[in-house]
C-alpha positions in Angstrom: -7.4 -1.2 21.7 -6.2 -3.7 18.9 -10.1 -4.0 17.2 -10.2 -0.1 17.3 -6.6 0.2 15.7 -7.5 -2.3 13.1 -11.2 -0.7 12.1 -9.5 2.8 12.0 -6.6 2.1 10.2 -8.4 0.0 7.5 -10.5 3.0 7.1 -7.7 4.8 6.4 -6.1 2.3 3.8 -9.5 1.8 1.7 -9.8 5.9 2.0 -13.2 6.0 3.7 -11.0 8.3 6.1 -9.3 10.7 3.9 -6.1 12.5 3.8 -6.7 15.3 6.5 -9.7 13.9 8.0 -10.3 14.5 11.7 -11.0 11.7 14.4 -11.8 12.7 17.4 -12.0 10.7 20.6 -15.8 10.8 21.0 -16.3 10.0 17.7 -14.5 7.0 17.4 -15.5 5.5 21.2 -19.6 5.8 19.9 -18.6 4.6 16.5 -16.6 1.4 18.0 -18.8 1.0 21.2 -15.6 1.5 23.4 -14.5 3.8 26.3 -12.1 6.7 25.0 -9.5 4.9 26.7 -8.5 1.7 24.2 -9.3 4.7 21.7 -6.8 7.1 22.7 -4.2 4.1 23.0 -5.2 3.5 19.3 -4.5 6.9 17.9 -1.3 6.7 19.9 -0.1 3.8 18.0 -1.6 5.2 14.7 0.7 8.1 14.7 3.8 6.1 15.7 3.0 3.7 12.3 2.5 6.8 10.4 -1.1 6.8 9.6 -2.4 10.3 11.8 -0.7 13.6 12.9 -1.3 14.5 16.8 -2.1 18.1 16.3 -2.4 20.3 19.7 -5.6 21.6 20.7 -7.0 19.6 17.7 -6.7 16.0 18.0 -5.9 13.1 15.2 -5.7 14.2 11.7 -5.2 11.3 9.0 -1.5 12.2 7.9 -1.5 13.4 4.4 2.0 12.5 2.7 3.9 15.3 0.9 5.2 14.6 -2.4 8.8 14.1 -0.9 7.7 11.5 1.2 5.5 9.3 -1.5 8.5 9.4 -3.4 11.1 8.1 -0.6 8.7 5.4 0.4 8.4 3.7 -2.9 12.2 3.9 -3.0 12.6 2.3 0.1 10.1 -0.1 -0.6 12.0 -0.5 -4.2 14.9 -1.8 -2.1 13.1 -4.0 0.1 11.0 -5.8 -1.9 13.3 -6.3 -4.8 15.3 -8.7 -2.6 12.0 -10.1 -1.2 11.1 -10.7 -5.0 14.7 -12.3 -5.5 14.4 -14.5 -1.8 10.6 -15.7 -3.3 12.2 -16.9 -6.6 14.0 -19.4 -5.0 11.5 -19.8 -1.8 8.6 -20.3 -3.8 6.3 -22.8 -3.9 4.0 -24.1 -6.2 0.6 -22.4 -4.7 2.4 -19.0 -3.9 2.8 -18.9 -8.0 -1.1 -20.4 -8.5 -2.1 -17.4 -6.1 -0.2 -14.6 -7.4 -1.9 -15.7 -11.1 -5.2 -15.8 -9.5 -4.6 -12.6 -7.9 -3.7 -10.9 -11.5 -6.3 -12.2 -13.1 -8.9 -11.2 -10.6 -7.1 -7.5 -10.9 -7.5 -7.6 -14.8 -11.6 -8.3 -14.1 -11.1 -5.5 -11.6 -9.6 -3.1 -13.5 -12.6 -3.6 -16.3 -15.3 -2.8 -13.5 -13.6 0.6 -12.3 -14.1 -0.8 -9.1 -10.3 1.2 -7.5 -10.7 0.3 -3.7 -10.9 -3.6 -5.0 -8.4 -3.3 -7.4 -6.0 -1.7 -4.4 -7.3 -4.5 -2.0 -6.1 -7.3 -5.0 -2.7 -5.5 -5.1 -1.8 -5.4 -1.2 -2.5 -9.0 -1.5 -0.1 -9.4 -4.3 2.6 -7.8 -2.9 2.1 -9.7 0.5 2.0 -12.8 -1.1 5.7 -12.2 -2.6 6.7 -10.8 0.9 5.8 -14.4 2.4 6.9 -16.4 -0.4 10.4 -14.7 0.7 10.7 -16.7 3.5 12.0 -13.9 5.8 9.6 -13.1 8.3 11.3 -9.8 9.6 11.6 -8.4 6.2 8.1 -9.2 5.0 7.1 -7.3 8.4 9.4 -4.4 7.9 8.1 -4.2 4.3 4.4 -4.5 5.1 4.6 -1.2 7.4 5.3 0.7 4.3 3.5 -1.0 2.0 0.5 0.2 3.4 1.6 3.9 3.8 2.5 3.8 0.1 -0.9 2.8 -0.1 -2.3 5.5 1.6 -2.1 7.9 -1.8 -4.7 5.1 -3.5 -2.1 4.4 -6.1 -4.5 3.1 -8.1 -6.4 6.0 -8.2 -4.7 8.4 -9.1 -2.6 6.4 -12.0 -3.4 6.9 -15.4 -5.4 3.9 -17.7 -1.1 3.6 -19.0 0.6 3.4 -16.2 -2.2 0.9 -14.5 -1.6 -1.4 -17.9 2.1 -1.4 -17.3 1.6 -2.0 -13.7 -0.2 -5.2 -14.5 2.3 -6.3 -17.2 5.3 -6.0 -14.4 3.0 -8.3 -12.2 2.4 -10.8 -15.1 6.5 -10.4 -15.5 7.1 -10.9 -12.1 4.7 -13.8 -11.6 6.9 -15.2 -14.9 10.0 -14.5 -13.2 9.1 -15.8 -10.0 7.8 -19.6 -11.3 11.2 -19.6 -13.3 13.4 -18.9 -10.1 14.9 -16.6 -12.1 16.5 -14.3 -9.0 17.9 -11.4 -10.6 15.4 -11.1 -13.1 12.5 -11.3 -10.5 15.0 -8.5 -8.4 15.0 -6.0 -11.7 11.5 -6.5 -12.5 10.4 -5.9 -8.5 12.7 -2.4 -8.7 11.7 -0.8 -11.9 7.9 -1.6 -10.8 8.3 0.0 -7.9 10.5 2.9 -9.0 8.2 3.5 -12.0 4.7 3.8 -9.9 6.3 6.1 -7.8 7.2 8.3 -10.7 4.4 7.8 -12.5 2.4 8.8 -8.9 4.3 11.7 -7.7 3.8 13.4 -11.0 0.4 12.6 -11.1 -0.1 13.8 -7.7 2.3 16.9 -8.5 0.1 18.2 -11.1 -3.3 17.1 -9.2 -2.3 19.7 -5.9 -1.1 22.0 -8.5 -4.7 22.1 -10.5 -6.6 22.5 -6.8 -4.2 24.9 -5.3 -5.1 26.8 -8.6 -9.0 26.9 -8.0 
């Protein structure tokens, strides 16, 4: 159950299953090799983490968020991992710094390519690296959870050339913040990054469903 329940919900995170997208039981056991069983268990414990719908006489649809919800996630996350950034800048070691800078600059080459599904892969691994550096295992587990339903929108793609620039100049702030120990700057920068993105996002979104619901 665990391999199918990886597979499937990485598929969902790097979007090759899409918002609305249907997997079926028969589809996934040939695809995976498995009996329907572990795959049922799988799509049982995919819509308690929030990554499919259960829909009667239909099956698993990949859960596709609602403005609302995009919106309370990243200020829930906004909460979280603004104390997980202040907890790091003390926690920190020397490496977790040398990684997060490796990590930015590998996003900056990213960015240049167009290559999105990288650039979102770079900045899970970003954010997790300040979630460990915290020191607190329970809230870097909490956080992850949402984390990766924020990512489910492909933040990345949908933001504008602007808003990804000042995305990467929060991170370079934050990477600053962090090697200083500087708590509450490191807790102000975490907040208004996330709080930002998830304006930036929702209006993006907004106007995105707005332009296809006009077609």
């Amino acid at each position: 159950m665990d391999r199918v329940y990886d597979s499937v919900r990485e598929a969902i995170l790097d979007g090759s299953h899409s918002g609305e997208a249907r997997l079926t039981e028969e589809m996934l056991a040939e695809r995976y090799g498995v009996s329907r069983t572990p795959v049922r268990a799988a799509l049982q414990k995919l819509e308690s983490d929030g990554f499919v719908d259960m829909i009667p006489r239909v099956g698993a649809v990949v859960k596709r968020r609602t403005l609302a919800e995009v919106a309370e996630i990243y200020e829930v996350r906004s909460l979280l991992e603004s104390h997980a950034a202040g907890l790091a800048a003390t926690r920190r070691r020397e490496e977790d710094v040398d990684t997060l800078r490796r990590l930015q600059d590998e996003m900056d080459r990213v960015a240049g390519n167009g290559d999105v599904e990288g650039l979102s892969t770079l900045n899970r691994d970003f954010h997790t690296v300040i979630l460990e550096a915290s020191g607190n295992r329970t809230l870097a587990g909490s956080t992850t959870r949402l984390m990766e339903i924020g990512f489910l929108v492909h933040t990345y793609g949908n933001l504008g050339r602007q808003d990804v620039a000042r995305s990467f100049t929060e991170h370079r702030n934050l990477i600053e913040a962090i090697g200083s120990r500087d708590v509450e700057w490191a807790t102000t920068i975490m907040r208004g990054h996330l709080l930002g993105t998830r304006n930036a996002l929702t209006q993006i979104m907004s106007e995105k469903r707005a332009g296809a619901a006009g077609t």
